[in-house]
Backbone atoms as SQL, in Angstrom:
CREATE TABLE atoms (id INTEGER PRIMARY KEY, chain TEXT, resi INTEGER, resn TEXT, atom TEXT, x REAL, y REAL, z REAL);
INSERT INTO atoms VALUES
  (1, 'A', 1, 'UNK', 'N', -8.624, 1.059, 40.005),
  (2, 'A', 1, 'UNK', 'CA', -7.912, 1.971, 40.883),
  (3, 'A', 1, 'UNK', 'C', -8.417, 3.407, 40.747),
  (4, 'A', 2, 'UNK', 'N', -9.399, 3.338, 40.086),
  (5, 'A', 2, 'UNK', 'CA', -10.090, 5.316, 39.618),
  (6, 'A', 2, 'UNK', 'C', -10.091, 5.777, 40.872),
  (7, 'A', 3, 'UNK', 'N', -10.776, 4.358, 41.534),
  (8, 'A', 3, 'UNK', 'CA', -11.978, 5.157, 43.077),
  (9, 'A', 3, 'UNK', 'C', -10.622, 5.652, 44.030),
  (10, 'A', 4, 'UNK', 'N', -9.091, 5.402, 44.017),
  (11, 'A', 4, 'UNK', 'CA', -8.490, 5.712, 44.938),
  (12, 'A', 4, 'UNK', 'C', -7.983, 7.262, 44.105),
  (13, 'A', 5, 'UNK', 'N', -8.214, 7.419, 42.673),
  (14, 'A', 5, 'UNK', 'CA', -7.463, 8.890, 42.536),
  (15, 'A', 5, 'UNK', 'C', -8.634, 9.516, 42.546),
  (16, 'A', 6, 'UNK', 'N', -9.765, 9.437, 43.112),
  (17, 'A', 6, 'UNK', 'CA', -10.785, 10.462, 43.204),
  (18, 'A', 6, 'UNK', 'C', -10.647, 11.522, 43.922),
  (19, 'A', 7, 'UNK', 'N', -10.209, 12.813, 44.157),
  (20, 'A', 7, 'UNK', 'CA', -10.550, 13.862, 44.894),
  (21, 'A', 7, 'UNK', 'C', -11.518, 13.399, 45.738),
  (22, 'A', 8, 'UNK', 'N', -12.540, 13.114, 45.619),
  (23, 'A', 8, 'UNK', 'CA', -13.595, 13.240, 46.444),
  (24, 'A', 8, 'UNK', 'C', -13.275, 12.237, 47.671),
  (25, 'A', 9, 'UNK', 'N', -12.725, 11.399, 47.548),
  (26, 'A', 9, 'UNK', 'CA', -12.758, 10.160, 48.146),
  (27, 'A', 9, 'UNK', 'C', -11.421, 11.227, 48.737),
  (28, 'A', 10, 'UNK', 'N', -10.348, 11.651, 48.889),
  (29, 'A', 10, 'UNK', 'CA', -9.276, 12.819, 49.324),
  (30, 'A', 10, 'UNK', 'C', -9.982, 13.651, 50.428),
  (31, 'A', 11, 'UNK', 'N', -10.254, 14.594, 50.142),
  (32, 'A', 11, 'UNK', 'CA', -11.138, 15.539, 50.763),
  (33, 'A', 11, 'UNK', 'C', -12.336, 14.896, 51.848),
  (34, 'A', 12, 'UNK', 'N', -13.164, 13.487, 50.994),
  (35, 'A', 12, 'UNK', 'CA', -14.225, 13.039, 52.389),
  (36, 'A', 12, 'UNK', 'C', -13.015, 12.528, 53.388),
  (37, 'A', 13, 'UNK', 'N', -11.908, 11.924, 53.459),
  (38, 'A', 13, 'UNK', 'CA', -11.086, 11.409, 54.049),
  (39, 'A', 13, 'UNK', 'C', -10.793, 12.353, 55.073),
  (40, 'A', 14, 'UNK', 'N', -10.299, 13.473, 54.467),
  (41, 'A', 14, 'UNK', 'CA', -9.712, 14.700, 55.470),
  (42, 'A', 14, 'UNK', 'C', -10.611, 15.180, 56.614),
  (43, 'A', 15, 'UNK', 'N', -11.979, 15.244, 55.272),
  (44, 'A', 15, 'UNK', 'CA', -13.317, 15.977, 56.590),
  (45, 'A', 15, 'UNK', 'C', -13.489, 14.893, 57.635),
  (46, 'A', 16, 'UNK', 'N', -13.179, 13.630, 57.010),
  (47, 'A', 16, 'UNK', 'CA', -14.033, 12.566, 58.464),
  (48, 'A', 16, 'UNK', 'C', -12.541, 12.607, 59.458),
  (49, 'A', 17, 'UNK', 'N', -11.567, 12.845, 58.805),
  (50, 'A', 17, 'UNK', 'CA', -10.579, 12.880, 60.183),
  (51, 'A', 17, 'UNK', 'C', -10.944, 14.360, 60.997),
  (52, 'A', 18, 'UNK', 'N', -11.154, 15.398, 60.393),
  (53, 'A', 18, 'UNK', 'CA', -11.250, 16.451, 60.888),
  (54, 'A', 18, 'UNK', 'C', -12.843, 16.349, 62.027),
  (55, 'A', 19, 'UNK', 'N', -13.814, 15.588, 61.873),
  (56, 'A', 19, 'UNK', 'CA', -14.928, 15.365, 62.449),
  (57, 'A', 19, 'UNK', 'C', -14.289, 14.690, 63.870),
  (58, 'A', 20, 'UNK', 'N', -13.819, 13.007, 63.545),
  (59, 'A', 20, 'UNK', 'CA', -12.973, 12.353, 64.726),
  (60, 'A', 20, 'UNK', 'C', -12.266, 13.079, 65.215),
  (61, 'A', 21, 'UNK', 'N', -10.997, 14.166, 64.745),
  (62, 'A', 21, 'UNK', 'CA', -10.568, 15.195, 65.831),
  (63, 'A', 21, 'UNK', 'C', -11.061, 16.131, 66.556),
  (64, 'A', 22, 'UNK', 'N', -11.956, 16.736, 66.029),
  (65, 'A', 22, 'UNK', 'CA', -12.519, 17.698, 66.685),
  (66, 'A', 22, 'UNK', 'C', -13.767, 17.005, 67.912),
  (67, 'A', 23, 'UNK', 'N', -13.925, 15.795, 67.723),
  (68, 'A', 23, 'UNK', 'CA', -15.425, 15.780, 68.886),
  (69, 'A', 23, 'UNK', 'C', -14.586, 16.051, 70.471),
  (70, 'A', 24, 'UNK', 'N', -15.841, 16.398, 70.824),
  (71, 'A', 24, 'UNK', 'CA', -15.086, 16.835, 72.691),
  (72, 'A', 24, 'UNK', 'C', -14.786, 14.897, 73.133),
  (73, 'A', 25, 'UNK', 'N', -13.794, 14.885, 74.105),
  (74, 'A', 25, 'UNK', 'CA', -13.372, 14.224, 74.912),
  (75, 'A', 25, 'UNK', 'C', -14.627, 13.237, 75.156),
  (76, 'A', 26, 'UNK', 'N', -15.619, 13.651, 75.575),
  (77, 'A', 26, 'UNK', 'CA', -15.910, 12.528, 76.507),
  (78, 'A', 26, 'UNK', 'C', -17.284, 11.987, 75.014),
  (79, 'A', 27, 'UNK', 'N', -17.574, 12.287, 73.823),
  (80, 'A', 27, 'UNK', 'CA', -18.007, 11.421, 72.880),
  (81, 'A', 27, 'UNK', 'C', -16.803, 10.219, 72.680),
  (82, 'A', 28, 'UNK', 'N', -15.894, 10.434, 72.977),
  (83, 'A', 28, 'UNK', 'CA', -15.135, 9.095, 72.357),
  (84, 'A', 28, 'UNK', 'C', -15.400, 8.070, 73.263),
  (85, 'A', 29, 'UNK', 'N', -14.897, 7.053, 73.257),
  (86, 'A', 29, 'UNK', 'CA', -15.152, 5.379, 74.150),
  (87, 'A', 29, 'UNK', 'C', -13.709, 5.785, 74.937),
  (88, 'A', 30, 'UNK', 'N', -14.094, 4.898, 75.959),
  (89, 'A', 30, 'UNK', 'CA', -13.038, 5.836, 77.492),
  (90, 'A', 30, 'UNK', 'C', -12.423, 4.102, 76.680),
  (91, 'A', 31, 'UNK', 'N', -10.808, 4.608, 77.311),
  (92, 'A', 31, 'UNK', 'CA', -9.921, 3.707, 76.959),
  (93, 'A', 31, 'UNK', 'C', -9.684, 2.510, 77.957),
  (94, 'A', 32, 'UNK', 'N', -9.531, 1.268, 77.802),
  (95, 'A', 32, 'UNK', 'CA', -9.408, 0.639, 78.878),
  (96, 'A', 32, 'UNK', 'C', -7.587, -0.139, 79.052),
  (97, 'A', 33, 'UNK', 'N', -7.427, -1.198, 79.714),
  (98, 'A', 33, 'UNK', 'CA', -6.166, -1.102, 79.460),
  (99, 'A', 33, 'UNK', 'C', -5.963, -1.986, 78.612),
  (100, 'A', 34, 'UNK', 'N', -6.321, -2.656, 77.657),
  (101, 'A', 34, 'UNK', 'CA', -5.650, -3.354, 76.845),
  (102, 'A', 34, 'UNK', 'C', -5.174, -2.338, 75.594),
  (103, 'A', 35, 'UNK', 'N', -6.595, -1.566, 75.799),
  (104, 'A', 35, 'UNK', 'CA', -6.195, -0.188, 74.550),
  (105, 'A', 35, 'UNK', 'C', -5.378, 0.814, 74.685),
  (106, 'A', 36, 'UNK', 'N', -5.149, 0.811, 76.193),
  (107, 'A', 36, 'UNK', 'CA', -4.072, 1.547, 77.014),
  (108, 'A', 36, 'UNK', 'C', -2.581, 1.041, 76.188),
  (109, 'A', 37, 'UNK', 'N', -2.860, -0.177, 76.331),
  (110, 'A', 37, 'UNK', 'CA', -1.490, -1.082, 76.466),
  (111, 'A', 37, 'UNK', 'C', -0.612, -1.147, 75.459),
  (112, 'A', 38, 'UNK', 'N', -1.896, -1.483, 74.245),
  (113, 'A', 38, 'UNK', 'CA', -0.959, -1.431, 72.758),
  (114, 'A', 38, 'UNK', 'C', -1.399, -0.022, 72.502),
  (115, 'A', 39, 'UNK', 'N', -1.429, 1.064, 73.004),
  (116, 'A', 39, 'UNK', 'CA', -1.507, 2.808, 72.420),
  (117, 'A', 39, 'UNK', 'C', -2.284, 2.925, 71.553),
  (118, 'A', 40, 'UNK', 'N', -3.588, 1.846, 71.186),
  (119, 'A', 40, 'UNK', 'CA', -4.184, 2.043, 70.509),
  (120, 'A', 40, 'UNK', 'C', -4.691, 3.510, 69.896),
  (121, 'A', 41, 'UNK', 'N', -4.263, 4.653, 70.374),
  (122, 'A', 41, 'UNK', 'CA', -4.861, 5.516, 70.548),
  (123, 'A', 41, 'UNK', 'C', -3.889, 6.343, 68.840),
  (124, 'A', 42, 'UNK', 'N', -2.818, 6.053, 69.288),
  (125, 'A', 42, 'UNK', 'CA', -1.477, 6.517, 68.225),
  (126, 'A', 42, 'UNK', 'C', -1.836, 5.236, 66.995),
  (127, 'A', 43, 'UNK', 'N', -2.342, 4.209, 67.153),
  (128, 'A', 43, 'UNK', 'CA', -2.171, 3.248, 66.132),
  (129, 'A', 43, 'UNK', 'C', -3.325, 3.945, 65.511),
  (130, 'A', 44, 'UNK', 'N', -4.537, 4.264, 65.882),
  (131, 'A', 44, 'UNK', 'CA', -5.539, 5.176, 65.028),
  (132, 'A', 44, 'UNK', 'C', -4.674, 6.590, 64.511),
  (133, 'A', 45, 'UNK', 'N', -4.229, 6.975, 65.076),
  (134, 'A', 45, 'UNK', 'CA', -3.816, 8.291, 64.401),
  (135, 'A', 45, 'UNK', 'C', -2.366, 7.994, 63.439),
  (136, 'A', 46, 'UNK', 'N', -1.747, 6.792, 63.196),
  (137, 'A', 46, 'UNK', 'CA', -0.698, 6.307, 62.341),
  (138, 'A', 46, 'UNK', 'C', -1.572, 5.930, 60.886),
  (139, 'A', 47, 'UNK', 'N', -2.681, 5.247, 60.942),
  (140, 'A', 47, 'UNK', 'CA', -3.302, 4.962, 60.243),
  (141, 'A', 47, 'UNK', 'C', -4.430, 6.098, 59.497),
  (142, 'A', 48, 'UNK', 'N', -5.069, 6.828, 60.310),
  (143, 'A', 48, 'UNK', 'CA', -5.817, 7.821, 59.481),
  (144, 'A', 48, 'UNK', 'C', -4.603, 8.746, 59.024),
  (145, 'A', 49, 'UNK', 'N', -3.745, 9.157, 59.101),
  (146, 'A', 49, 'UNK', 'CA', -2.444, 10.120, 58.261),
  (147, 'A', 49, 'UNK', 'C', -1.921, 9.294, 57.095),
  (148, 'A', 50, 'UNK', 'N', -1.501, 7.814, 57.335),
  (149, 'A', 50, 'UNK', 'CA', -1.049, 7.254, 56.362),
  (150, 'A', 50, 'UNK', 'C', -2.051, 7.274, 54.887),
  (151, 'A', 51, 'UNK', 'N', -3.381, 6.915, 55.339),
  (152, 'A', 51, 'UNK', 'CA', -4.694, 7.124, 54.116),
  (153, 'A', 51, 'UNK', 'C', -4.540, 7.952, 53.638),
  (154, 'A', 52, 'UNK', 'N', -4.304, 9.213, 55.009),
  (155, 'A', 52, 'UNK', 'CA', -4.389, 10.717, 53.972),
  (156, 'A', 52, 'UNK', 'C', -3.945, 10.835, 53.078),
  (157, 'A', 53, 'UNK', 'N', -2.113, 11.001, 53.518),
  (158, 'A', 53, 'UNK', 'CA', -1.143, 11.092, 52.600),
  (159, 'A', 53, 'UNK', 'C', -0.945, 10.365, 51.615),
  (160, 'A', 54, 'UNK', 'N', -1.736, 8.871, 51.229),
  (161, 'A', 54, 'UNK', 'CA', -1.859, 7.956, 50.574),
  (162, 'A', 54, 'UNK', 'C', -2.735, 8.534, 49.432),
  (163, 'A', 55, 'UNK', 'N', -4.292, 9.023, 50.167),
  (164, 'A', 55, 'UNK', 'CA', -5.292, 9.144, 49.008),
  (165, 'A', 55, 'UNK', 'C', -4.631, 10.966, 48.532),
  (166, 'A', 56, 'UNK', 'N', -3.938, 11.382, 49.188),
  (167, 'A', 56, 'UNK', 'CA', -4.103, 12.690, 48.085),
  (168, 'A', 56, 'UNK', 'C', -3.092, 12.878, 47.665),
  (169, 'A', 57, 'UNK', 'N', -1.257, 12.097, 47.562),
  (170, 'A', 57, 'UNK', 'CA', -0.299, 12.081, 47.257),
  (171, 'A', 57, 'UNK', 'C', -1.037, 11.093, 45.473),
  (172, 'A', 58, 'UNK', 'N', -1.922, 10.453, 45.691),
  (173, 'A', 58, 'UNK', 'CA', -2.405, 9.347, 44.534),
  (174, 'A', 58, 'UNK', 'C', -3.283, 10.780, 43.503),
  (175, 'A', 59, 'UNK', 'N', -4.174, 11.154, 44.331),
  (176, 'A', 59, 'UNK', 'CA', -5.328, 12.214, 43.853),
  (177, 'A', 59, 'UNK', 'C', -4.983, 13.461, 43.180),
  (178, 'A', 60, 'UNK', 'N', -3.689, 14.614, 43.551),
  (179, 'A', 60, 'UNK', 'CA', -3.515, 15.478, 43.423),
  (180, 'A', 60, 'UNK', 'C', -1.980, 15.306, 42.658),
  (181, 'A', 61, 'UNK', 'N', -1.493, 14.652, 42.616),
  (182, 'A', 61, 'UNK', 'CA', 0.052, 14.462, 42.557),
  (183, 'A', 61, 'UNK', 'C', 0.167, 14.407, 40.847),
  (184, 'A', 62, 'UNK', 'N', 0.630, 15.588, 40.414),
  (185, 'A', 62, 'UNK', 'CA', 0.321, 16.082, 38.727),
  (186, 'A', 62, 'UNK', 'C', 1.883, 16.280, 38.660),
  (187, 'A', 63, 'UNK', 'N', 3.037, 15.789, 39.097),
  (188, 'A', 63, 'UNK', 'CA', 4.182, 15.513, 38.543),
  (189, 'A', 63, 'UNK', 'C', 4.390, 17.158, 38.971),
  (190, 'A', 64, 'UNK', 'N', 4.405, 17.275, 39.973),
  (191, 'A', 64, 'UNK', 'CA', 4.858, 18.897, 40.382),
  (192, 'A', 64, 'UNK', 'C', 5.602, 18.603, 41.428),
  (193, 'A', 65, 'UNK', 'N', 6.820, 19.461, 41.380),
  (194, 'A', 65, 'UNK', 'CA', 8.264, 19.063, 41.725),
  (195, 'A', 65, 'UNK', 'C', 8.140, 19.500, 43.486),
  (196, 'A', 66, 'UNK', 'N', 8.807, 18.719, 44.093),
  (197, 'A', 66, 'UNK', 'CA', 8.507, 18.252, 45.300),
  (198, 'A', 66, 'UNK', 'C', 7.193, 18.108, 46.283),
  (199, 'A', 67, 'UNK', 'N', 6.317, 17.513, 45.300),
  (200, 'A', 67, 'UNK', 'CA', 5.012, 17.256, 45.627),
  (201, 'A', 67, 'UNK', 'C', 4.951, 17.111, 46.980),
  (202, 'A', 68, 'UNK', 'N', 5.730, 15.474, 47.116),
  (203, 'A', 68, 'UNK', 'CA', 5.604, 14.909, 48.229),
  (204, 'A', 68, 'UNK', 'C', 6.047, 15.395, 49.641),
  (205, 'A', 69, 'UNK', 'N', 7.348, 16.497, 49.434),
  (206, 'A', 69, 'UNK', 'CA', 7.782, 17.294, 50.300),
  (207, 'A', 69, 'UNK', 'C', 6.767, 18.255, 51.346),
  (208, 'A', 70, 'UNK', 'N', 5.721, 19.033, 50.178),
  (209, 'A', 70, 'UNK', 'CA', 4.792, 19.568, 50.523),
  (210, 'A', 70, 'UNK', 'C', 3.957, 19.153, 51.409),
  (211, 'A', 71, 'UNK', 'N', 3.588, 17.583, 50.716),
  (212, 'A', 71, 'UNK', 'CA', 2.446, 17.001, 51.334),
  (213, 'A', 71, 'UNK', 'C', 3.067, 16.615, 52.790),
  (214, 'A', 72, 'UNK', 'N', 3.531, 16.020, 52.977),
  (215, 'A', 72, 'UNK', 'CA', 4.481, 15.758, 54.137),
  (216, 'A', 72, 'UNK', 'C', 4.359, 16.628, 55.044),
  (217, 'A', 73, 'UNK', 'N', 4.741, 18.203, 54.670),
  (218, 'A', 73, 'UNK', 'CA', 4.755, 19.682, 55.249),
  (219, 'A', 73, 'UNK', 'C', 3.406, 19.586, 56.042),
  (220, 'A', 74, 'UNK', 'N', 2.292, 20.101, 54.903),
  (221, 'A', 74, 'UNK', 'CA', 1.420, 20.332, 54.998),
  (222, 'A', 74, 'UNK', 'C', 0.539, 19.077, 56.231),
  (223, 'A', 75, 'UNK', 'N', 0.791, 18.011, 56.119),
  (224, 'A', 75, 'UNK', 'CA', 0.342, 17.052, 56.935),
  (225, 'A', 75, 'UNK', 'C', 0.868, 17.083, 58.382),
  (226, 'A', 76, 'UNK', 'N', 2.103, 17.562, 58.472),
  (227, 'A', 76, 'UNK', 'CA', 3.034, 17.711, 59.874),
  (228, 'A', 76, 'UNK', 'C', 1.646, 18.982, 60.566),
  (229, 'A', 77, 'UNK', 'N', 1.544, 19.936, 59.306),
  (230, 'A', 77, 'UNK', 'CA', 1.823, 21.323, 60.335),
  (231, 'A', 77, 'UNK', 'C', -0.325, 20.784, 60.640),
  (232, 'A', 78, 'UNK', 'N', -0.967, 20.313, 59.862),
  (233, 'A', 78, 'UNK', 'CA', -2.587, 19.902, 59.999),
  (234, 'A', 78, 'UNK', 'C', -2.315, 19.062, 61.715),
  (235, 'A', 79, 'UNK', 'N', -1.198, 17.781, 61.644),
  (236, 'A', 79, 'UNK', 'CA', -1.056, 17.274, 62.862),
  (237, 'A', 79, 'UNK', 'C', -1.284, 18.882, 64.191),
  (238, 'A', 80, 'UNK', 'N', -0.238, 19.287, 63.756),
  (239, 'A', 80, 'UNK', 'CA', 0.041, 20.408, 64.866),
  (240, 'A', 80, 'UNK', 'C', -1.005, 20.963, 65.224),
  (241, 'A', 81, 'UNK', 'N', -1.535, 21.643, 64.416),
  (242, 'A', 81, 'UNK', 'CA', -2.657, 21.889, 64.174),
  (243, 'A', 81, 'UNK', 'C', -3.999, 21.529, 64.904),
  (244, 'A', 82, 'UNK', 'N', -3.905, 20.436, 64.567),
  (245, 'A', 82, 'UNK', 'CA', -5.088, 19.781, 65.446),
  (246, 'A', 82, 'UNK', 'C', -4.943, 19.382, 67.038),
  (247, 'A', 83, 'UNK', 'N', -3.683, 19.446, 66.972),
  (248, 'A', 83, 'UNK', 'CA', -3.359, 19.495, 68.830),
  (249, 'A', 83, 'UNK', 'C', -3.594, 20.338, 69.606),
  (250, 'A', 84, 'UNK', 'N', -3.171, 21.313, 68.640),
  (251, 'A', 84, 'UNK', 'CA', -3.375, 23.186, 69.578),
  (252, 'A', 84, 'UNK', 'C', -4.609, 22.946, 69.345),
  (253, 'A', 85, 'UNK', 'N', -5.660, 22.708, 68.448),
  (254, 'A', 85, 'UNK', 'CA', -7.050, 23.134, 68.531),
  (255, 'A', 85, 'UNK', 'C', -7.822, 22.389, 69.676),
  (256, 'A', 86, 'UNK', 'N', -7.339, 20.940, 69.672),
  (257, 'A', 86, 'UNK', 'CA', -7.860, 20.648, 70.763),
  (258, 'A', 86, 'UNK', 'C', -7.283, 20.323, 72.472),
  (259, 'A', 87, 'UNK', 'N', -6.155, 21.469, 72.587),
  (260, 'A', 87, 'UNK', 'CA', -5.665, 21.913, 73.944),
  (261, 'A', 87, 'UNK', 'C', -6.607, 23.260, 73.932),
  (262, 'A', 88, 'UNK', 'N', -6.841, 24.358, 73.214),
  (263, 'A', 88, 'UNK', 'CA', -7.454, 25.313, 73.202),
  (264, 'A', 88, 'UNK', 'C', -8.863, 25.193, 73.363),
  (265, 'A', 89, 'UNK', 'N', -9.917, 24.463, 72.667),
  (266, 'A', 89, 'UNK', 'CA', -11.046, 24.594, 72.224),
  (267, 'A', 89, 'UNK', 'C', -11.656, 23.253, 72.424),
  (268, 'A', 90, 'UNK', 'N', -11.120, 22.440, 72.703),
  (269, 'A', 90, 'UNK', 'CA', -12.311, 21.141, 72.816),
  (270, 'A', 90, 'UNK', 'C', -12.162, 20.407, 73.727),
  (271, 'A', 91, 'UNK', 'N', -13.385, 20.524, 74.678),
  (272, 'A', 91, 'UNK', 'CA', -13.547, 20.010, 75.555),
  (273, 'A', 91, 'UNK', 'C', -13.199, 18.810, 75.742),
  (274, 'A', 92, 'UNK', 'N', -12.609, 18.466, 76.950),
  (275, 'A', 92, 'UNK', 'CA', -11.558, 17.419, 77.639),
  (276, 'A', 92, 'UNK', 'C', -10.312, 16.651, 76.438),
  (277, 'A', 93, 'UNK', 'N', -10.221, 17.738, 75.680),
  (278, 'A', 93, 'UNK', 'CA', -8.956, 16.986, 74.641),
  (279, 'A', 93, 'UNK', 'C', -7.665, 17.951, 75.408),
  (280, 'A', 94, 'UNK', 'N', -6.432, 17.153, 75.045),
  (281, 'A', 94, 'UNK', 'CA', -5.236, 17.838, 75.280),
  (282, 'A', 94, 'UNK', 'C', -4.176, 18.040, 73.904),
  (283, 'A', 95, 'UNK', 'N', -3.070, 18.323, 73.931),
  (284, 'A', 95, 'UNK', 'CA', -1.906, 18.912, 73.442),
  (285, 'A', 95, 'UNK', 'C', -1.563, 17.654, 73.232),
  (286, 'A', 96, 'UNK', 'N', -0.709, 16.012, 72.612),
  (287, 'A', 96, 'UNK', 'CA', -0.557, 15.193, 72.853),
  (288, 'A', 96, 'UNK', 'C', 0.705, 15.393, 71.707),
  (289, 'A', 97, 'UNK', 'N', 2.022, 15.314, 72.085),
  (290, 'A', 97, 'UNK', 'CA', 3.076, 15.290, 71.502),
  (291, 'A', 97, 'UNK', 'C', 3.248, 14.268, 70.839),
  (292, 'A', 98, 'UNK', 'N', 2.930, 12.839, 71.278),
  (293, 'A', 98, 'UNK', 'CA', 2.971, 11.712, 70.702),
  (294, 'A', 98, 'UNK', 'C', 1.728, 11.123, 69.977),
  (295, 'A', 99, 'UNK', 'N', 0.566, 11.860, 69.778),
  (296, 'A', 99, 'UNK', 'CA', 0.018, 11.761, 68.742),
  (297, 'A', 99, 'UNK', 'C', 0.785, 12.603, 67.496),
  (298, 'A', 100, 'UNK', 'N', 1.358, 13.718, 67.582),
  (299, 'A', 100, 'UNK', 'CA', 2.002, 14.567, 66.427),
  (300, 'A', 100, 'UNK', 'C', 2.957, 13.321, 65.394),
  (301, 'A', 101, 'UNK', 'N', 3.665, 12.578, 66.700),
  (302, 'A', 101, 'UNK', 'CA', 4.932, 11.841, 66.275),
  (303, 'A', 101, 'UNK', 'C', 3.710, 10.871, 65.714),
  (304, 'A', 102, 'UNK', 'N', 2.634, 10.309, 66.055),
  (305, 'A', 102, 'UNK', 'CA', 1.919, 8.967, 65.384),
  (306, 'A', 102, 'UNK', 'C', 1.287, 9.664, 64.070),
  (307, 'A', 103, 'UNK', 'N', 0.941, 10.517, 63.676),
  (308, 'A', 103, 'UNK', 'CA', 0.879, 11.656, 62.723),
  (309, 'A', 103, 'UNK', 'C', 2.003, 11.625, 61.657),
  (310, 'A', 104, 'UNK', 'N', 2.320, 12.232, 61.797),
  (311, 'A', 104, 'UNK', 'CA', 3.921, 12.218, 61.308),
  (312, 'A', 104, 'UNK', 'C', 4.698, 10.759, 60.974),
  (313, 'A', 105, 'UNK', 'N', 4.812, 9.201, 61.549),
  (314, 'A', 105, 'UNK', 'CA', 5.051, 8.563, 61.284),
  (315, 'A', 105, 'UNK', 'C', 3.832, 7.825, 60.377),
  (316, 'A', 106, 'UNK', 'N', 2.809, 7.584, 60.487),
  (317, 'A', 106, 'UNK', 'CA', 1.553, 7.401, 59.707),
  (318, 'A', 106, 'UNK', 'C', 1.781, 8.204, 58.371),
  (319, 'A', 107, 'UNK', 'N', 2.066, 9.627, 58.291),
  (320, 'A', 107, 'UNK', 'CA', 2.328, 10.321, 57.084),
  (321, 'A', 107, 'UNK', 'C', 3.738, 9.749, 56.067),
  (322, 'A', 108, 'UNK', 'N', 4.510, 9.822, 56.949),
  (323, 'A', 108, 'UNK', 'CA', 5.336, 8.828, 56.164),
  (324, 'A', 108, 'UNK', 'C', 4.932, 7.467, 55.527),
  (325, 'A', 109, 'UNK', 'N', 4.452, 6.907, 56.604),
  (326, 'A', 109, 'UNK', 'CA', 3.904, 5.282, 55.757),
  (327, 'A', 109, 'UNK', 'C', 2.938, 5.614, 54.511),
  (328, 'A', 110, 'UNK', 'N', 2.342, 6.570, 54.999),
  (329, 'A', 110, 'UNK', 'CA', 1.360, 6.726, 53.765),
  (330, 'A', 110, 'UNK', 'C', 2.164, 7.138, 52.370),
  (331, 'A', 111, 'UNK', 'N', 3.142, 7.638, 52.319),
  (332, 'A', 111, 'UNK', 'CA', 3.994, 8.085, 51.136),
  (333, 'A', 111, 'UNK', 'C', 4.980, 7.009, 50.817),
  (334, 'A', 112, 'UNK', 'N', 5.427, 6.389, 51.657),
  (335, 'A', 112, 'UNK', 'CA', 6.316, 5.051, 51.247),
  (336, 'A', 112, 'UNK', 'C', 5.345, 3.705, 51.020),
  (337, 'A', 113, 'UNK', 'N', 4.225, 3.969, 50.853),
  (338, 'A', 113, 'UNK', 'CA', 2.961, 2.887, 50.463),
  (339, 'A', 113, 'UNK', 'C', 2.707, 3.088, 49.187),
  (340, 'A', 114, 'UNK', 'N', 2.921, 4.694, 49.057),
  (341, 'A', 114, 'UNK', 'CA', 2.056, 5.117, 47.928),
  (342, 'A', 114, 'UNK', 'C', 3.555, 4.620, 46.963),
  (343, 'A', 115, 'UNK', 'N', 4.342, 5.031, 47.154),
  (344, 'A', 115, 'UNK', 'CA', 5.807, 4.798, 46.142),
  (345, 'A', 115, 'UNK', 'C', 6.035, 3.564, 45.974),
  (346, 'A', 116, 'UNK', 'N', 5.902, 2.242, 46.730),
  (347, 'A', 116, 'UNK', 'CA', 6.485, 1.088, 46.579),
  (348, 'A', 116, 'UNK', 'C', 5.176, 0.517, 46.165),
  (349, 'A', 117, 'UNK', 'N', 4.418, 0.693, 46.215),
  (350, 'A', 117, 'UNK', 'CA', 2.957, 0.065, 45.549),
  (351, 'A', 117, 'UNK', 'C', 2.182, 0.464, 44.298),
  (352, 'A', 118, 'UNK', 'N', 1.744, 2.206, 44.528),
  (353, 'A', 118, 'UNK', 'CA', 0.888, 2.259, 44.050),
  (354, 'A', 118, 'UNK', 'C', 1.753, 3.240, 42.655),
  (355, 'A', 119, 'UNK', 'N', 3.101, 3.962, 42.852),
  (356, 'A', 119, 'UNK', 'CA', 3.414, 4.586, 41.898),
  (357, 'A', 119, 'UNK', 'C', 4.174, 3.431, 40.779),
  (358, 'A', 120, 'UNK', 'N', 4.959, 2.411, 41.917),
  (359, 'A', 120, 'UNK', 'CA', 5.358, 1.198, 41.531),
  (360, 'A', 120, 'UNK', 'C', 4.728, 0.311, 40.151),
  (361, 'A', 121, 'UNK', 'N', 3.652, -0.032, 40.408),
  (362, 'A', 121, 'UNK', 'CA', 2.793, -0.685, 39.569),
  (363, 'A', 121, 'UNK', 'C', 1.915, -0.042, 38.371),
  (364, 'A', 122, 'UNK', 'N', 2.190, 1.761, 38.664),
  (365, 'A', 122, 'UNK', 'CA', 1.324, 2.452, 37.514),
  (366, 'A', 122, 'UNK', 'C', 0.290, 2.383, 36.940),
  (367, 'A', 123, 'UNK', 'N', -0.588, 2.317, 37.753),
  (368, 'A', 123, 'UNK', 'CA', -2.097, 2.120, 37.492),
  (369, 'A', 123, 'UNK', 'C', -2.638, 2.648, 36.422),
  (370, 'A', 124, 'UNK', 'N', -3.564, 2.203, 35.607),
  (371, 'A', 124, 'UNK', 'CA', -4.199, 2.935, 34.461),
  (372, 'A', 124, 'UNK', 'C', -5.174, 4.423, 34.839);
């Protein structure tokens, strides 16, 4: 379990989400409707937040009192964050409220994964 409290493996996580958010609109694969259908679009962004909050709630988490509160914080306001940047600044992206909420619910899973599993079992 080292390779999941690595910083490094934390931080490459963040930069490669920060790479996938930021490309303009039309590098991504145009959606069709099955991907339409199940929102595939929010099921990617439930899942890259949950890792996050997973690998750096595991990585950084030195028994400092409301860690997880923070992280949580800090992950809401990065969601936000990345919406305004790409309503402002990147070509053909928008503002998407319900990516924030797939954000935000992904961040949660990632902290109730990390507690019932990984703090659960106390890894060496």
């Amino acid at each position: 379990m080292k390779i999941v409290q690595s910083k490094w493996l934390s931080v490459g996580w963040f930069i490669l989400m920060c790479v996938l958010f930021f490309l303009p609109g039309s590098s991504l694969p145009k959606e069709n409707k099955w991907m339409a259908l199940i929102s595939f679009d929010k099921w990617v962004h439930t899942g890259l937040f949950a890792v996050l909050l997973f690998l750096w709630n595991t990585s950084f988490n030195r028994g400092i009192k409301f860690f997880e509160f923070y992280l949580l914080l800090f992950a809401v306001l990065f969601g936000l964050s990345v919406e305004i940047i790409q309503r402002e600044w990147i070509p053909n992206r928008s503002f998407d409220l319900y990516d924030l909420a797939a954000d935000t619910l992904g961040s949660i899973i990632g902290l109730v994964i990390w507690w019932r599993v990984y703090k659960k079992n106390k890894p060496l």
